[in-house]
C-alpha positions as CSV (number, residue, x, y, z in Angstrom):
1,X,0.0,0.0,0.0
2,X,1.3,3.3,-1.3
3,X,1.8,5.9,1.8
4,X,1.9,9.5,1.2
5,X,2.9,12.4,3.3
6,X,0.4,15.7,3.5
7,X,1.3,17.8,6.7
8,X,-2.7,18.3,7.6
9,X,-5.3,17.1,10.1
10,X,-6.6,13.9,9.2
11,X,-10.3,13.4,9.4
12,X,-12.9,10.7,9.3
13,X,-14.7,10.4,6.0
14,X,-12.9,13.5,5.1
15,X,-11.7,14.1,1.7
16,X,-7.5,15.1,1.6
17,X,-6.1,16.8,-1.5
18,X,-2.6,15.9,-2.2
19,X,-0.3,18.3,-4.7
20,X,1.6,17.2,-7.8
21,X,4.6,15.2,-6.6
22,X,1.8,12.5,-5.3
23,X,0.0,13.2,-8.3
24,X,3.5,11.7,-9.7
25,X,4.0,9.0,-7.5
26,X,0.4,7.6,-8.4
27,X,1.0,8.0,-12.2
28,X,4.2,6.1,-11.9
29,X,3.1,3.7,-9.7
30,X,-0.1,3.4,-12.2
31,X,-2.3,4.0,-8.9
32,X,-6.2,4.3,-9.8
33,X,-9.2,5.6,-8.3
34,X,-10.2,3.1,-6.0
35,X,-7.0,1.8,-4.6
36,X,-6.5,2.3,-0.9
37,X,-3.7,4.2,0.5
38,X,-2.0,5.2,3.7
39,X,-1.2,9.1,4.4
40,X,0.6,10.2,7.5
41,X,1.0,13.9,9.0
42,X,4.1,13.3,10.9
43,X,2.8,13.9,13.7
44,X,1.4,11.1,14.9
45,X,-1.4,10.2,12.7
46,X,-2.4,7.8,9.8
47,X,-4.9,7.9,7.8
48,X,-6.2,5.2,5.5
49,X,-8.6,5.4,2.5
50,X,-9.3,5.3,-0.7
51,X,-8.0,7.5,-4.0
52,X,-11.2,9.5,-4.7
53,X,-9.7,11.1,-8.1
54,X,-6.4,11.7,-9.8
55,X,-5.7,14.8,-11.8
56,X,-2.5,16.3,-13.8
57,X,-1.6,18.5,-10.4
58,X,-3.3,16.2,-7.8
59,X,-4.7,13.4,-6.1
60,X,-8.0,13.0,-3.8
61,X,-8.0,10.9,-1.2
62,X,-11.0,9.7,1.3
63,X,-10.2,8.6,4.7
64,X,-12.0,6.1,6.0
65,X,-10.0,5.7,9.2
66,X,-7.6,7.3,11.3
67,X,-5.0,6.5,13.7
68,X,-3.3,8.0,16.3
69,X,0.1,6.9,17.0
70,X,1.7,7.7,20.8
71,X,5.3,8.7,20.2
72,X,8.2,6.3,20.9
73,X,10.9,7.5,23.3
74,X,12.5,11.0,21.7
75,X,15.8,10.0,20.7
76,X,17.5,13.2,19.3
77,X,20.2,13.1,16.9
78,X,23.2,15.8,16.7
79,X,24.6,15.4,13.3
80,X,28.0,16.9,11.8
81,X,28.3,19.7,8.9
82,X,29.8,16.7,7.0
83,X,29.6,15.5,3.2
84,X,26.0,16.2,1.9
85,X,25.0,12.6,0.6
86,X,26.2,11.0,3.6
87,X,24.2,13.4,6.1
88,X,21.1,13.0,4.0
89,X,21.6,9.0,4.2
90,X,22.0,9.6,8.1
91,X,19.0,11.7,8.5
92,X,17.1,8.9,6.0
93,X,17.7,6.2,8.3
94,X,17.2,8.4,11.1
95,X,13.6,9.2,10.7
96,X,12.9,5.2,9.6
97,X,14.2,4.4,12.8
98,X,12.4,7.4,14.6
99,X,14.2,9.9,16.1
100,X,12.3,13.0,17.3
101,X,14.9,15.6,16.1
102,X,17.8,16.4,13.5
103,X,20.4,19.5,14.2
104,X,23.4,20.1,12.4
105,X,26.9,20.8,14.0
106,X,29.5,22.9,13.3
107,X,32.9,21.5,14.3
108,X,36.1,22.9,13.3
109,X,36.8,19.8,10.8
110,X,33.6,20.8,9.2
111,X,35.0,23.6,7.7
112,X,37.2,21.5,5.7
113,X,35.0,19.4,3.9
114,X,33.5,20.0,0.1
115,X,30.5,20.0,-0.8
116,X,29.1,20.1,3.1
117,X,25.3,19.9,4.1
118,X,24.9,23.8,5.3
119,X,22.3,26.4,4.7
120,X,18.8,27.0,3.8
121,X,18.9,24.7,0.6
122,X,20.9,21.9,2.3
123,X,17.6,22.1,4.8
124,X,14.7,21.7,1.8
125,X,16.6,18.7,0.6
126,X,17.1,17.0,4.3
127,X,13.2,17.7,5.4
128,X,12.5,16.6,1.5
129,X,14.7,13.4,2.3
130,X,13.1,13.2,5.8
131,X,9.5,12.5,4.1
132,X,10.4,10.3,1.7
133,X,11.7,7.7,4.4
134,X,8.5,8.7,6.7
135,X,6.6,7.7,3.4
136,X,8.6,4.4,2.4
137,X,8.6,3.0,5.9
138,X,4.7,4.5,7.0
139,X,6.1,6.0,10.1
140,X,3.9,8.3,11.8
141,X,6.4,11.0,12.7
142,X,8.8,13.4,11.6
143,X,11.8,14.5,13.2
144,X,12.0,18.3,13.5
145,X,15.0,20.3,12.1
146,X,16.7,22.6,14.4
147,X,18.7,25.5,13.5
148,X,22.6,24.3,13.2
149,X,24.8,25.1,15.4
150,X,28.4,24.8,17.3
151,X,29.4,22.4,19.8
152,X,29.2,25.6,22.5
153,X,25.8,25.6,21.8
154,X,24.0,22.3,21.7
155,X,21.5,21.9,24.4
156,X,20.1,19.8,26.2
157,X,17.3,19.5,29.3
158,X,17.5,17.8,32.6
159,X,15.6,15.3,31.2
160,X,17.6,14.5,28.6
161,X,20.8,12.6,28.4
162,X,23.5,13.9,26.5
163,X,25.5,11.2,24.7
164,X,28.3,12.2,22.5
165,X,30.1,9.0,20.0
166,X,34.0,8.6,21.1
167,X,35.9,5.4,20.1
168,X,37.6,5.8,23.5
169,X,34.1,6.4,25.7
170,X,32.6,3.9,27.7
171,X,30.8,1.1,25.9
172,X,26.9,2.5,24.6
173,X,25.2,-0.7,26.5
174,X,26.9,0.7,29.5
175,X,24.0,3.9,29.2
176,X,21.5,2.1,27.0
177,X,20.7,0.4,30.5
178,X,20.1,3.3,32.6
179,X,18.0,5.5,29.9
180,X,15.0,4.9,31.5
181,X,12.0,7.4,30.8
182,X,15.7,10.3,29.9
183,X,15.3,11.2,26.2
184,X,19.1,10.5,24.8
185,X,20.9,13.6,22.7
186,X,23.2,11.3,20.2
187,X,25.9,13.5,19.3
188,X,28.1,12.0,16.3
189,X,31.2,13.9,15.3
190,X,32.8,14.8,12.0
191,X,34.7,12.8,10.2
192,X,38.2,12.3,11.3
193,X,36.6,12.1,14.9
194,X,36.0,14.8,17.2
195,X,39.2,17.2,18.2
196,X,40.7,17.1,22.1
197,X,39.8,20.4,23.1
198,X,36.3,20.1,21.7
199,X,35.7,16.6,23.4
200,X,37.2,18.2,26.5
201,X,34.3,21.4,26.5
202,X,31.3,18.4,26.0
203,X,32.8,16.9,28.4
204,X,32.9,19.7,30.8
205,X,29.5,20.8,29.6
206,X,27.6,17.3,30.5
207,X,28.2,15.4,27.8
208,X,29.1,11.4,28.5
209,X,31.7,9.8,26.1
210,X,30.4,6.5,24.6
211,X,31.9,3.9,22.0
212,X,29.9,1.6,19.7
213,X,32.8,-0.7,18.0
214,X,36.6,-1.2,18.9
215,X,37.8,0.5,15.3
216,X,36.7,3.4,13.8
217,X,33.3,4.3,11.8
218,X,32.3,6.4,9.3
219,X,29.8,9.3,11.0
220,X,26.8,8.1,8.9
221,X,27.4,4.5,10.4
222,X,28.0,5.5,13.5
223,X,25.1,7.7,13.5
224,X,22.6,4.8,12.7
225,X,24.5,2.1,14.5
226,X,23.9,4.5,17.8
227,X,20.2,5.3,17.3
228,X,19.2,1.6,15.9
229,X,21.1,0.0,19.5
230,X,19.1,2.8,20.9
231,X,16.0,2.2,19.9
232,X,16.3,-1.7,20.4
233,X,17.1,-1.5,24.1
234,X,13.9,0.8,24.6
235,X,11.3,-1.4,22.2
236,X,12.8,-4.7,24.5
237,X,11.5,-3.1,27.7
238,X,8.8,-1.9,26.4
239,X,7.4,-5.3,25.2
């Protein structure tokens, strides 16, 4: 069943209009009227119904039911200013795997990397890239984009806790057990690894150094292999 995004208020027996990209999608997955589809909001609901027409610039859809999807536990991902294709596959598998919020980080290796993920138009194509993995794997909700920033300025709450990717931390399992009902701030550094006297300020500022493999990975890898262990723990207790 083909799942499309429309950032609106789902409502019973209501009719949605979708623009011209799903008008797209349907033509080139030869969708019809009558076949059912999924829609989400990202934020937290689902609707399902029906395709109610199909024209050049848009597609109708009427929902027959809706569902309301609780949020998992917030896991909120602090991402370099790294190579573009590789922070755009991060923040893919980021929002299949759920995490309540993207922000990009400056550090001082970031400056040396072309082309880099910054500015306004480097945001369209992450949120753009955010959507289509909400769509592809029918999650109900999408992480929100903060403004990038430095390492000075990352923050996090008391009810948080702030996790930043080191090879030389402390093993991840050894704070995946003691989350609890704490939201976890993944911070993962640039590539190259994240300089002395910048570990050294997180680590005055709160931050707790934790390693997920005994050699070095790549920030993308680390990035997913962090939130996916993440995630696992949490879904475990839950059930």
């Amino acid at each position: 069943m083909s799942t499309f995004f429309a950032d609106v208020t789902f409502s019973v027996n209501a009719t949605t209009t979708l623009g011209e990209q799903a008008a797209h999608h349907a033509r080139v997955k030869r969708l019809q009227v009558g076949d059912e589809v999924s829609l989400t909001n990202g934020a937290g609901s689902i609707g399902h119904g029906s395709i109610s027409a199909i024209k050049k610039t848009s597609v109708e859809v009427s929902i027959a039911t809706v569902l309301v999807v609780p949020p998992p536990l917030a896991i909120h991902l602090r991402a370099p200013v790294a190579d573009r294709d590789r922070m755009l596959m991060l923040a893919e598998k980021g929002t299949e795997l759920g995490i309540a919020s993207w922000q990009s980080v400056r550090f001082r290796r970031s400056l040396s990397v072309s082309p880099r993920g910054d500015g306004p138009a480097f945001t369209e194509k992450l949120r753009a890239r955010m959507i289509a993995a909400l769509e592809q794997s029918g999650g109900a909700w999408l992480p929100k984009i903060l403004d990038e920033t430095s390492i000075s300025s990352i923050e996090f709450s008391s009810d948080q806790i702030p996790i930043a990717l080191d090879a030389s931390g402390d093993p991840l399992t050894s704070v995946t057990k003691t989350i609890g009902a704490r939201a976890p701030v993944v911070l993962v550094g640039p590539e190259g690894g994240i300089e002395p006297e910048e570990l050294a300020r997180l680590v005055d500022a709160g931050w707790r150094r934790v390693r997920l493999a005994p050699n070095t990975l790549r920030f993308e890898t680390a990035g997913i292999a962090a939130v996916a262990a993440i995630r696992s723990t949490h879904q475990g207790e839950e059930e």
